[in-house]
PyMOL Python script that loads the backbone (N, CA, C, O; Angstrom):
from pymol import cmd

cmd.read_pdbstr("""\
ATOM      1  N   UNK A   1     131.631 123.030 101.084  1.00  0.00           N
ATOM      2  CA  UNK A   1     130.588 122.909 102.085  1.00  0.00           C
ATOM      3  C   UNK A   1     129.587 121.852 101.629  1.00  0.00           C
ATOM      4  O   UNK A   1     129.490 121.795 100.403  1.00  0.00           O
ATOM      5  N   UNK A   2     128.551 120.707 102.544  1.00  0.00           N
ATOM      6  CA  UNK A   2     128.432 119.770 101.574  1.00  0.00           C
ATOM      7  C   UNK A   2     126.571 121.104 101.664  1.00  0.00           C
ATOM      8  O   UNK A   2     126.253 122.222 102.068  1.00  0.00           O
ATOM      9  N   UNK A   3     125.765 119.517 100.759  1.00  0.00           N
ATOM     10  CA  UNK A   3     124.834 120.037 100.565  1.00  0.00           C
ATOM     11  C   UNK A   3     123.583 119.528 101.949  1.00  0.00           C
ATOM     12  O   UNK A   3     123.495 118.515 102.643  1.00  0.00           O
ATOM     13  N   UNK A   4     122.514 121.208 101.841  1.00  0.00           N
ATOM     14  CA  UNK A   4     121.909 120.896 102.956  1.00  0.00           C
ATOM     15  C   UNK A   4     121.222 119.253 102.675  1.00  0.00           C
ATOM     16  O   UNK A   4     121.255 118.898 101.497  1.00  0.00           O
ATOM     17  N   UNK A   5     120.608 118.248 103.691  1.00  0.00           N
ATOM     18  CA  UNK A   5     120.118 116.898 104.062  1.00  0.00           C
ATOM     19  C   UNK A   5     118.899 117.451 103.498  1.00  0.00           C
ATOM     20  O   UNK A   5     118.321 116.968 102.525  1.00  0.00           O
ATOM     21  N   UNK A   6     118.474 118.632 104.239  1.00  0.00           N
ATOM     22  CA  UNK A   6     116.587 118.763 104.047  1.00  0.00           C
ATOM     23  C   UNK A   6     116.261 118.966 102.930  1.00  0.00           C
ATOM     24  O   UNK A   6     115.213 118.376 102.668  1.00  0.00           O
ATOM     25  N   UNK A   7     116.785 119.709 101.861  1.00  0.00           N
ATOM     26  CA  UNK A   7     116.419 119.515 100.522  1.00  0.00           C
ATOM     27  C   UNK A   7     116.205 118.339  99.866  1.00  0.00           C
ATOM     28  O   UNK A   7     115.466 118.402  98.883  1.00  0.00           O
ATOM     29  N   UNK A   8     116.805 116.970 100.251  1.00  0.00           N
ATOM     30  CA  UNK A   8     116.644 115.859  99.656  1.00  0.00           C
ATOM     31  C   UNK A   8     115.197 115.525  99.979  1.00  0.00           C
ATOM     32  O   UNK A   8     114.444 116.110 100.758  1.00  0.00           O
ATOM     33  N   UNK A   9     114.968 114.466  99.222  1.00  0.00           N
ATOM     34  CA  UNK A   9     113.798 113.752  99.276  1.00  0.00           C
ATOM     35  C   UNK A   9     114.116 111.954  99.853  1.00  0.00           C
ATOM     36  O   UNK A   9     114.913 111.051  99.595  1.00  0.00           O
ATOM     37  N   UNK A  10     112.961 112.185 100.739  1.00  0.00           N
ATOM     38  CA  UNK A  10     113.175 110.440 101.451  1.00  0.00           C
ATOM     39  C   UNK A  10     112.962 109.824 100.321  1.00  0.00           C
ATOM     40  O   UNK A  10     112.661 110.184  99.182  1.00  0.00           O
ATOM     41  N   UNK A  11     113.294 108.255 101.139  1.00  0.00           N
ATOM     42  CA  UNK A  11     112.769 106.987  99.879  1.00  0.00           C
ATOM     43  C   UNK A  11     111.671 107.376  99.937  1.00  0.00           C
ATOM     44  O   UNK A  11     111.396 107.869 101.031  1.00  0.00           O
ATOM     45  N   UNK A  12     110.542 107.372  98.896  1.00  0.00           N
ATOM     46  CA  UNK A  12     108.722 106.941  98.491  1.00  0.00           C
ATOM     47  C   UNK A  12     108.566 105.553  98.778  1.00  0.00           C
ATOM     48  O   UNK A  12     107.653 105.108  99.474  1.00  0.00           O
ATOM     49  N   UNK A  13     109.773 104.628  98.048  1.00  0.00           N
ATOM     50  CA  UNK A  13     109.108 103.262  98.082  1.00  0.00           C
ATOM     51  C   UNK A  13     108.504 102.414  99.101  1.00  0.00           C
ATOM     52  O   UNK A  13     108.880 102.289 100.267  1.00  0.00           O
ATOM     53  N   UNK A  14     107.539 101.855  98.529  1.00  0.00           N
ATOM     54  CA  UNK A  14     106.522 101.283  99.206  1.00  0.00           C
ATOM     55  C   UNK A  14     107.270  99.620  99.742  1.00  0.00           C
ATOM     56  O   UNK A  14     108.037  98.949  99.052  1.00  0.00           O
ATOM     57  N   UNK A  15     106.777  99.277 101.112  1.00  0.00           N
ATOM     58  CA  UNK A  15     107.111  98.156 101.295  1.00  0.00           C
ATOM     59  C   UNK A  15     107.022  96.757 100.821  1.00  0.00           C
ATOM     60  O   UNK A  15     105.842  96.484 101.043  1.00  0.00           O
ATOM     61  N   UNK A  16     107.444  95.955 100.421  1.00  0.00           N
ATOM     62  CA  UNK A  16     106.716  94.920  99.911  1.00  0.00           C
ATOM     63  C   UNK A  16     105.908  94.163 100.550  1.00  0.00           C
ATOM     64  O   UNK A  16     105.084  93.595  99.834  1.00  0.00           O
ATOM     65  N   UNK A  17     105.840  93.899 101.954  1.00  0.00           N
ATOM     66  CA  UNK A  17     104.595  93.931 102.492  1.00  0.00           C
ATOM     67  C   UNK A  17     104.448  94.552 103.610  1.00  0.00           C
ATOM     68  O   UNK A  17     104.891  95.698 103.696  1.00  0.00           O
ATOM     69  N   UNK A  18     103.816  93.963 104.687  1.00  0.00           N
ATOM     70  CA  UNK A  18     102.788  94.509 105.535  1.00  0.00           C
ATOM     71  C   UNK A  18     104.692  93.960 106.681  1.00  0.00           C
ATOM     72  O   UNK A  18     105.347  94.804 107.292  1.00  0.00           O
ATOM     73  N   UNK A  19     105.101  92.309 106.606  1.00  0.00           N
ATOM     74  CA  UNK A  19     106.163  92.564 107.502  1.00  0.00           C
ATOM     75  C   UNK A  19     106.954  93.044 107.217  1.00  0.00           C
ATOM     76  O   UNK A  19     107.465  93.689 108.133  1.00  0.00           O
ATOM     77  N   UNK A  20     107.561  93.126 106.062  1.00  0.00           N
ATOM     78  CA  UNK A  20     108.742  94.320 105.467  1.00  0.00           C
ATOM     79  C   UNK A  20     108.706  95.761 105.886  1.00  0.00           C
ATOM     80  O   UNK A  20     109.707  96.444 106.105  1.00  0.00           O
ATOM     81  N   UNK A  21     107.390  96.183 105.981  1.00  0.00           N
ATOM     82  CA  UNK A  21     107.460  97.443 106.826  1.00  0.00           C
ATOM     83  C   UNK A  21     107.681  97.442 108.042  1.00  0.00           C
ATOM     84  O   UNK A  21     108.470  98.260 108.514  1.00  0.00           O
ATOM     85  N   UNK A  22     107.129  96.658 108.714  1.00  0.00           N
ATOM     86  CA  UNK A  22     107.399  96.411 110.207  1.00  0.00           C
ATOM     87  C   UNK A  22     108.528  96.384 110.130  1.00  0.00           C
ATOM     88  O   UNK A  22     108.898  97.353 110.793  1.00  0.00           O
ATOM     89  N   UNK A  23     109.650  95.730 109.612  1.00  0.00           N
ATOM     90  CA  UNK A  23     110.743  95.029 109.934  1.00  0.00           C
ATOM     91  C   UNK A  23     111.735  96.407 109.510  1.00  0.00           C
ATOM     92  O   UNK A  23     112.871  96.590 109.947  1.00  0.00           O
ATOM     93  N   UNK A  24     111.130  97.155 108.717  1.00  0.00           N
ATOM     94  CA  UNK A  24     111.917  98.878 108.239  1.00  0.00           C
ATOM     95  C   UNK A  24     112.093  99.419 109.699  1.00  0.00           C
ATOM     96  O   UNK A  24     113.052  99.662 110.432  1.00  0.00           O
ATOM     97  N   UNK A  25     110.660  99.501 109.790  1.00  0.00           N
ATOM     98  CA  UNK A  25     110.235 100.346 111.304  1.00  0.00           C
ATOM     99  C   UNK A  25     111.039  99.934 112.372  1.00  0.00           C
ATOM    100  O   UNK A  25     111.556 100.762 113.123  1.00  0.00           O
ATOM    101  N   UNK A  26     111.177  98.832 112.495  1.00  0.00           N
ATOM    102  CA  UNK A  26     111.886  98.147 113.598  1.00  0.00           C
ATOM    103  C   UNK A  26     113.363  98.533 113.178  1.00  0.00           C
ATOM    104  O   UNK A  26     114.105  98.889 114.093  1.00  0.00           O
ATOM    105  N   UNK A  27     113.702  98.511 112.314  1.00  0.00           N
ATOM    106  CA  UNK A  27     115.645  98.822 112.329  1.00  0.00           C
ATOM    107  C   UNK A  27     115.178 100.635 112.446  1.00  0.00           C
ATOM    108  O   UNK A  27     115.343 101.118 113.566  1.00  0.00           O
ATOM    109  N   UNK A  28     114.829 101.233 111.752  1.00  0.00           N
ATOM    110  CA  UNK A  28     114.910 102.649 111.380  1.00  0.00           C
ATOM    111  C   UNK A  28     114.496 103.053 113.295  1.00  0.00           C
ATOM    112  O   UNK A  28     115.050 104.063 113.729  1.00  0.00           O
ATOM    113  N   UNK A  29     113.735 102.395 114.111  1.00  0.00           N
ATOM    114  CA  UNK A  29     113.623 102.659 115.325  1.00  0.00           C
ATOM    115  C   UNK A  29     115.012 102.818 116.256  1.00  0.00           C
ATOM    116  O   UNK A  29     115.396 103.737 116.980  1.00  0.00           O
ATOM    117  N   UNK A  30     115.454 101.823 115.997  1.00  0.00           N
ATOM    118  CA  UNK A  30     116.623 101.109 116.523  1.00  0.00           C
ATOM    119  C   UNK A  30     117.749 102.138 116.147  1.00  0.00           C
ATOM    120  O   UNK A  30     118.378 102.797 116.974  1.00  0.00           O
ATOM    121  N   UNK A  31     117.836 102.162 115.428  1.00  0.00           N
ATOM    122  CA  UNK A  31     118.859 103.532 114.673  1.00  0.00           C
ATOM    123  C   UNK A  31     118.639 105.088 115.133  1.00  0.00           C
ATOM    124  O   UNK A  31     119.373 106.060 115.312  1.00  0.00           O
ATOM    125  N   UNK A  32     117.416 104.842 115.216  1.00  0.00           N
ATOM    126  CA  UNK A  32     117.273 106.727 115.856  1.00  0.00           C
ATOM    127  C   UNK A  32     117.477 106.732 117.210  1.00  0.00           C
ATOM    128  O   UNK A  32     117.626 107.838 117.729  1.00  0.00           O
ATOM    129  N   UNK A  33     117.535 105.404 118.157  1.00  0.00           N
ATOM    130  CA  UNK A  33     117.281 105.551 119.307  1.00  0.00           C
ATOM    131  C   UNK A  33     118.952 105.466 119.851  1.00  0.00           C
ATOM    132  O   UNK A  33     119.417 105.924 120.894  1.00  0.00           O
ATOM    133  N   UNK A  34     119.812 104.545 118.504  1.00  0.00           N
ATOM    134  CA  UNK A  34     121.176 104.807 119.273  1.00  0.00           C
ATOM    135  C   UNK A  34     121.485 106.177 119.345  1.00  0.00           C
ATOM    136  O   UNK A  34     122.494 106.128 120.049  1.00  0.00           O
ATOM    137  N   UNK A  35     121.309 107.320 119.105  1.00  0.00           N
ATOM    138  CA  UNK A  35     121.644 108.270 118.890  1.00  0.00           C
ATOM    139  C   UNK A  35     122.973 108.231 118.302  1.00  0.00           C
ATOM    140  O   UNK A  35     123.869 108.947 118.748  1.00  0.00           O
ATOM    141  N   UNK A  36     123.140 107.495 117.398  1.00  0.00           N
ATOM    142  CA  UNK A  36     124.253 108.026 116.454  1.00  0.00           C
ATOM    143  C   UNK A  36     124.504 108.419 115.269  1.00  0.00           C
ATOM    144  O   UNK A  36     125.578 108.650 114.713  1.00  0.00           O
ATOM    145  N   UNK A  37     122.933 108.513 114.741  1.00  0.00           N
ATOM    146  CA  UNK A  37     122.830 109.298 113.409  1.00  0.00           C
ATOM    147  C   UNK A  37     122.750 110.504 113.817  1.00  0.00           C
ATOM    148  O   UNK A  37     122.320 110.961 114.876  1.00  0.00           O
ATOM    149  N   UNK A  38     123.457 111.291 112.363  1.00  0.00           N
ATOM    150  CA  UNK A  38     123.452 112.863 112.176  1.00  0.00           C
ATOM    151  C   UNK A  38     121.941 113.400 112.243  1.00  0.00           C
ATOM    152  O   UNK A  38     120.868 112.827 112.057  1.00  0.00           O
ATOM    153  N   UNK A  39     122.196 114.427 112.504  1.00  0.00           N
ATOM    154  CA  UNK A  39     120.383 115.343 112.577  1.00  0.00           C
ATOM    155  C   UNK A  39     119.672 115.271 111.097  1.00  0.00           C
ATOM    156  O   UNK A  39     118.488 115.604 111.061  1.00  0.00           O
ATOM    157  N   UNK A  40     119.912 115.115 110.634  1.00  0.00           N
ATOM    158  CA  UNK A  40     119.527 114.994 108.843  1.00  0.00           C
ATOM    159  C   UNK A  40     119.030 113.942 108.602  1.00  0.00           C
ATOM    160  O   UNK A  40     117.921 113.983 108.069  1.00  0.00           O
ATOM    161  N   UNK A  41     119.764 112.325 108.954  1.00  0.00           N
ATOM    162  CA  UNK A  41     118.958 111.105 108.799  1.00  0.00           C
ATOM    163  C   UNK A  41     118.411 111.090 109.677  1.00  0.00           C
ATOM    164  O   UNK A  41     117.439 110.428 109.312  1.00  0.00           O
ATOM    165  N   UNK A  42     118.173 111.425 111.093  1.00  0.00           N
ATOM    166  CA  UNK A  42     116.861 111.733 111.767  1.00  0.00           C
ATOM    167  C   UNK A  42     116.128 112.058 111.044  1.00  0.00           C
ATOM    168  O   UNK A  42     115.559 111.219 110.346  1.00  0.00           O
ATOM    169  N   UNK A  43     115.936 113.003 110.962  1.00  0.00           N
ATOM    170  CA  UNK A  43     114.848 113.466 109.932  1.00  0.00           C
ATOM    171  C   UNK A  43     114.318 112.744 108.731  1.00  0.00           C
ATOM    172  O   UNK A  43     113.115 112.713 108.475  1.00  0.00           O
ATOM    173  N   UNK A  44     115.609 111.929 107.702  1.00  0.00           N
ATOM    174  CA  UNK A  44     114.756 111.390 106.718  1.00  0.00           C
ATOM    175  C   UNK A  44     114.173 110.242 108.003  1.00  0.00           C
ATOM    176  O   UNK A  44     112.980 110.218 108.307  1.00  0.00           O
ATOM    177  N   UNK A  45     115.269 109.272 108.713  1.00  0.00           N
ATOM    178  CA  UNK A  45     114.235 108.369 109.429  1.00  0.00           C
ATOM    179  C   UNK A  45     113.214 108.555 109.645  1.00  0.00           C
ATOM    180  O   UNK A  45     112.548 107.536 109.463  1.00  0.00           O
ATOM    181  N   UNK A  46     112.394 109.746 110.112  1.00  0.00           N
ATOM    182  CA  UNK A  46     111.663 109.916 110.172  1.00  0.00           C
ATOM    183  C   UNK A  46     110.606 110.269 109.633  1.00  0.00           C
ATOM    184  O   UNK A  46     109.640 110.411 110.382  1.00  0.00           O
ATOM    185  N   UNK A  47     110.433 110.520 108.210  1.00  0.00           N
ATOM    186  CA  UNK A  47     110.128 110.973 107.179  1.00  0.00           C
ATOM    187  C   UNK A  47     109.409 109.709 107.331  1.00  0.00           C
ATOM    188  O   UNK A  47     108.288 109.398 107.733  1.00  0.00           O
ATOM    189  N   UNK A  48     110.876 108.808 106.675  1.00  0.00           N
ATOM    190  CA  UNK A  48     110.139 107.433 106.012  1.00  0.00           C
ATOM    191  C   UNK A  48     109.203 106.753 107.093  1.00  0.00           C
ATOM    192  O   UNK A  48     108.044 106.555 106.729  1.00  0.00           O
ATOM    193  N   UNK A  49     109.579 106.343 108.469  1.00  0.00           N
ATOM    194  CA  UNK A  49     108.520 106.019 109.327  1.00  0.00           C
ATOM    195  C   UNK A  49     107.219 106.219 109.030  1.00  0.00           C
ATOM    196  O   UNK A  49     106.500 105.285 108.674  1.00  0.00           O
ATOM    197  N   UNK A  50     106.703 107.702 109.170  1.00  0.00           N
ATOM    198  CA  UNK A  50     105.666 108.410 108.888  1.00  0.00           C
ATOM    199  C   UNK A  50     104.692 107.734 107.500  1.00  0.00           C
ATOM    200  O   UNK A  50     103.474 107.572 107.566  1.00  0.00           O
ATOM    201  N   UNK A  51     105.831 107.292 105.877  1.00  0.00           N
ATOM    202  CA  UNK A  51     105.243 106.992 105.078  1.00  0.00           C
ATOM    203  C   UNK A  51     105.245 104.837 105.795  1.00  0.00           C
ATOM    204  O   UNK A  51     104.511 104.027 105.229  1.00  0.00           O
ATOM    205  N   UNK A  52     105.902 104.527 106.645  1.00  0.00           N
ATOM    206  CA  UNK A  52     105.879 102.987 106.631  1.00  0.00           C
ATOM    207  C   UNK A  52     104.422 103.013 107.273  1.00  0.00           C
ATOM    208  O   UNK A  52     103.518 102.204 107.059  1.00  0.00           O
ATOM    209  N   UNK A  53     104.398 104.247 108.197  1.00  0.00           N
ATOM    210  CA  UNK A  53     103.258 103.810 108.945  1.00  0.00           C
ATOM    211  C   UNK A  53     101.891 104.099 108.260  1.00  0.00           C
ATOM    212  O   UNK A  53     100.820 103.568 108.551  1.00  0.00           O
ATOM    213  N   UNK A  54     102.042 104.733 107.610  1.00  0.00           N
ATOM    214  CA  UNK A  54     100.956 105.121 106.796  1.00  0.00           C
ATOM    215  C   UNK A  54     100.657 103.520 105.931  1.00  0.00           C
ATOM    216  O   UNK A  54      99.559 102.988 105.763  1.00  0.00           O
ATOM    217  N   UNK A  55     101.617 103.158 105.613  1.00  0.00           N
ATOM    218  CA  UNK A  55     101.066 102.093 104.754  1.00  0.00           C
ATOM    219  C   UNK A  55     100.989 100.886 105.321  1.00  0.00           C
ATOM    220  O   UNK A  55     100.705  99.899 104.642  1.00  0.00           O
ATOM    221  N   UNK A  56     101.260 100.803 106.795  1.00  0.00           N
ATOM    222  CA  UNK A  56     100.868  99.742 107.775  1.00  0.00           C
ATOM    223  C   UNK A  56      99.576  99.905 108.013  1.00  0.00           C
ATOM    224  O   UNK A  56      98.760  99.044 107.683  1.00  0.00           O
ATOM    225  N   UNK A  57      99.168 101.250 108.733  1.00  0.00           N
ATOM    226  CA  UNK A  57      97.564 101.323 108.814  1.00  0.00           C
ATOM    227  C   UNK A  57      96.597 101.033 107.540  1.00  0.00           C
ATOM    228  O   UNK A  57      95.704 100.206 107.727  1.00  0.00           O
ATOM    229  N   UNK A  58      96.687 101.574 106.406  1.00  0.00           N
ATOM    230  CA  UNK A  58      96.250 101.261 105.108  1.00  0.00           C
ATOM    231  C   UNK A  58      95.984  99.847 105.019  1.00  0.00           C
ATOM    232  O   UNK A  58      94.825  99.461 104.864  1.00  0.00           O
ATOM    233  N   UNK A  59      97.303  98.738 105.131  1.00  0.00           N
ATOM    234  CA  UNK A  59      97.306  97.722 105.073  1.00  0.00           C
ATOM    235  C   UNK A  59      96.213  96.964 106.095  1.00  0.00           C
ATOM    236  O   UNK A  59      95.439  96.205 105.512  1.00  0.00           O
ATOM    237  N   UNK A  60      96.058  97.076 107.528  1.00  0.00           N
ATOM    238  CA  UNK A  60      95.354  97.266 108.297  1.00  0.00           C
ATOM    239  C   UNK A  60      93.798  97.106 108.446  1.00  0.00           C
ATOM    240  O   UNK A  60      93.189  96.184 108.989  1.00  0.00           O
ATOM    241  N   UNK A  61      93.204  98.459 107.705  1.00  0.00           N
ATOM    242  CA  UNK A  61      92.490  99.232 107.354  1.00  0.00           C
ATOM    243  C   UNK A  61      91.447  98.031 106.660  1.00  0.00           C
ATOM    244  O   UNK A  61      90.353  97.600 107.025  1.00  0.00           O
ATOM    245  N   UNK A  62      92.581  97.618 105.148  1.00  0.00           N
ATOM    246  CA  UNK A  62      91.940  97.114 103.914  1.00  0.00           C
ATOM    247  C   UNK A  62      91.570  95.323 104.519  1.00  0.00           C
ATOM    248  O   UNK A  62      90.881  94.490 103.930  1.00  0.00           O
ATOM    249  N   UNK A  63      92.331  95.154 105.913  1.00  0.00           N
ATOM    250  CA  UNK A  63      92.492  93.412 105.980  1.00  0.00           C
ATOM    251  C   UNK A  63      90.836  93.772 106.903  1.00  0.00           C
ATOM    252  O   UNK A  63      89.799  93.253 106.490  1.00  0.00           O
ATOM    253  N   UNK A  64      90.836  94.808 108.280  1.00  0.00           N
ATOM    254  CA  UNK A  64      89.479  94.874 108.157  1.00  0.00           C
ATOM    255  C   UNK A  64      88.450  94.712 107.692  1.00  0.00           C
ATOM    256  O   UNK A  64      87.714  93.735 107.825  1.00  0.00           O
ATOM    257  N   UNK A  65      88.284  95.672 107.085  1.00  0.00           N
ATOM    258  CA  UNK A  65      87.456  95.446 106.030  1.00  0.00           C
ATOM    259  C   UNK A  65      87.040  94.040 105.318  1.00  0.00           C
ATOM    260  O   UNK A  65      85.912  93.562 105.193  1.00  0.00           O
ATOM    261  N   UNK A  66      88.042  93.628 104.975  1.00  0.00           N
ATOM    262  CA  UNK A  66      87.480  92.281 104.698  1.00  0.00           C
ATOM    263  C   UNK A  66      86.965  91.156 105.870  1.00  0.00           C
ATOM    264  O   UNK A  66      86.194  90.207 105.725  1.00  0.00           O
ATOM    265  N   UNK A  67      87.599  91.567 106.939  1.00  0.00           N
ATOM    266  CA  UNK A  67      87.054  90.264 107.592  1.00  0.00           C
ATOM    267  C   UNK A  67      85.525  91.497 107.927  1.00  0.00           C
ATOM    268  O   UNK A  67      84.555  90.762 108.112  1.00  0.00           O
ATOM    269  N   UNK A  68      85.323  92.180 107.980  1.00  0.00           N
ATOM    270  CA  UNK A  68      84.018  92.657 108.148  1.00  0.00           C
ATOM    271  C   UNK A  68      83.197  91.632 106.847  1.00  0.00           C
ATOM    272  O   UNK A  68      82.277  90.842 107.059  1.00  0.00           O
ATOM    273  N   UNK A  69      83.848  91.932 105.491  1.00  0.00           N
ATOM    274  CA  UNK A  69      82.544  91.523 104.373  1.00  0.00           C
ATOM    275  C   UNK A  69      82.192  90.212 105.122  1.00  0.00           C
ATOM    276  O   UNK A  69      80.991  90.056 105.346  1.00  0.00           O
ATOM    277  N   UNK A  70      83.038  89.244 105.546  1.00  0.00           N
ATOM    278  CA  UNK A  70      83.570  87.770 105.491  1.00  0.00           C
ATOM    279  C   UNK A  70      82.369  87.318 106.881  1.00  0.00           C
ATOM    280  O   UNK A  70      81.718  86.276 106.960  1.00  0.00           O
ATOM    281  N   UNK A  71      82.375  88.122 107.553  1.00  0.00           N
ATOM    282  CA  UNK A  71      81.369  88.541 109.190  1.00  0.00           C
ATOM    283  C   UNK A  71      80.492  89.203 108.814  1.00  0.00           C
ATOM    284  O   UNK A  71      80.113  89.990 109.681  1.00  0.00           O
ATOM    285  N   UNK A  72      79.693  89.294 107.411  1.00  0.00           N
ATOM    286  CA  UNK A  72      78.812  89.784 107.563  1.00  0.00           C
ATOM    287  C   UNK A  72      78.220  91.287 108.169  1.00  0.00           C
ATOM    288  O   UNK A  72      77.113  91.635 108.581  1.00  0.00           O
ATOM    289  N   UNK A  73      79.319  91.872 108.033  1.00  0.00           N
ATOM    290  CA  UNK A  73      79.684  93.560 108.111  1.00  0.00           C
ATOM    291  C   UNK A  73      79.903  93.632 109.433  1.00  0.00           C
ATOM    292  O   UNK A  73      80.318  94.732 109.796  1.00  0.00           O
ATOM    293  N   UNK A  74      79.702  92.485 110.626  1.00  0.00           N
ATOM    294  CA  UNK A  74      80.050  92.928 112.144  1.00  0.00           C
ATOM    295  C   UNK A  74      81.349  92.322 112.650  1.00  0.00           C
ATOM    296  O   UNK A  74      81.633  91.170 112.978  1.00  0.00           O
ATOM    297  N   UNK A  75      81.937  93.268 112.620  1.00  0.00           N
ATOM    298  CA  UNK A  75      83.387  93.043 113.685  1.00  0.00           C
ATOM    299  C   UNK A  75      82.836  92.808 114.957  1.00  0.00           C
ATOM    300  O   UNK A  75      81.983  93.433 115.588  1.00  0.00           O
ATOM    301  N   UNK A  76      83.632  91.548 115.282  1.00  0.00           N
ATOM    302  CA  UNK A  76      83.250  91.215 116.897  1.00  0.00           C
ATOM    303  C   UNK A  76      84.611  91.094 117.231  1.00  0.00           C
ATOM    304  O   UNK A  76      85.484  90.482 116.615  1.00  0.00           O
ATOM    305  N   UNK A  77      84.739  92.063 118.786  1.00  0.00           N
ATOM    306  CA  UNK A  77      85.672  91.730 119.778  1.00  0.00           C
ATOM    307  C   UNK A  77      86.250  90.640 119.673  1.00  0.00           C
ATOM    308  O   UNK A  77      85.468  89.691 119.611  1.00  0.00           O
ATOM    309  N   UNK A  78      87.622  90.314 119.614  1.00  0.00           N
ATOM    310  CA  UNK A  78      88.474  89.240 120.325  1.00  0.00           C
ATOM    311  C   UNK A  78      88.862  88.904 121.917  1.00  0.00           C
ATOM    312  O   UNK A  78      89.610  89.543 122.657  1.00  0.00           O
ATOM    313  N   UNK A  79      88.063  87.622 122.209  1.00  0.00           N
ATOM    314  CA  UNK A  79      87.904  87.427 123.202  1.00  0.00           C
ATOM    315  C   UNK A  79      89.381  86.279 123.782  1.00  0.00           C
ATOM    316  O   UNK A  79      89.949  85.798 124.762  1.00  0.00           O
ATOM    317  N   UNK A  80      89.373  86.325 123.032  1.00  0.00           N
ATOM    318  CA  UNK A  80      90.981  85.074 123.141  1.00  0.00           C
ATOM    319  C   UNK A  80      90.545  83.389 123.116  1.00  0.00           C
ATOM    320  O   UNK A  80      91.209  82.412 122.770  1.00  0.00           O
ATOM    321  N   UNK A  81      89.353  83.482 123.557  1.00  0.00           N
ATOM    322  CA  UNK A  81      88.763  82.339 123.226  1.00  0.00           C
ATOM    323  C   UNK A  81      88.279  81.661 121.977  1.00  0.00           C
ATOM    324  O   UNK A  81      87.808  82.445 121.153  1.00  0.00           O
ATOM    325  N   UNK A  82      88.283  80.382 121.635  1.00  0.00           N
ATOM    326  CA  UNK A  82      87.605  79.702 120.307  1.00  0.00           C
ATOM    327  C   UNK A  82      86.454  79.300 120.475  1.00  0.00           C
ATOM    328  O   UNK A  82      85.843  78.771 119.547  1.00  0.00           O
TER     329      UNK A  82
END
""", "prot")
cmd.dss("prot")
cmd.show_as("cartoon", "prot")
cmd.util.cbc("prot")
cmd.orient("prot")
């Protein structure tokens, strides 16, 4: 009988960057949506998503922030204009 999926542990590893995660997210999307993975890599897919996205927002988060220091602590709207 094999062994249960859910006991395993997803990948941890971290993306190497900010598009490498995207570009995870984007296949691991693509894959859950053919519906032809087993119920188990659903689940890790989804696992790992959860940690890509986490470290997309983070990533996010920290580029904020800087253009705040860089602006003088005020984020201004993007207007599309220069």
């Amino acid at each position: 009988m094999p062994a249960k999926r859910s006991a395993e542990k997803p990948p941890v590893d971290e993306p190497a960057s900010y598009e490498a995660a995207q570009a995870e997210l984007q296949a691991l999307a693509q894959a859950m949506e053919s519906g032809q993975l087993p119920l188990g890599d659903m689940l890790d897919g989804y696992r790992r998503a959860s940690v890509l996205l986490r470290y997309c927002h983070a990533q996010l988060d920290a580029v904020e922030q800087q253009i705040q220091q860089l602006d003088g602590g005020d984020l201004k709207p993007w207007t599309g204009q220069q």
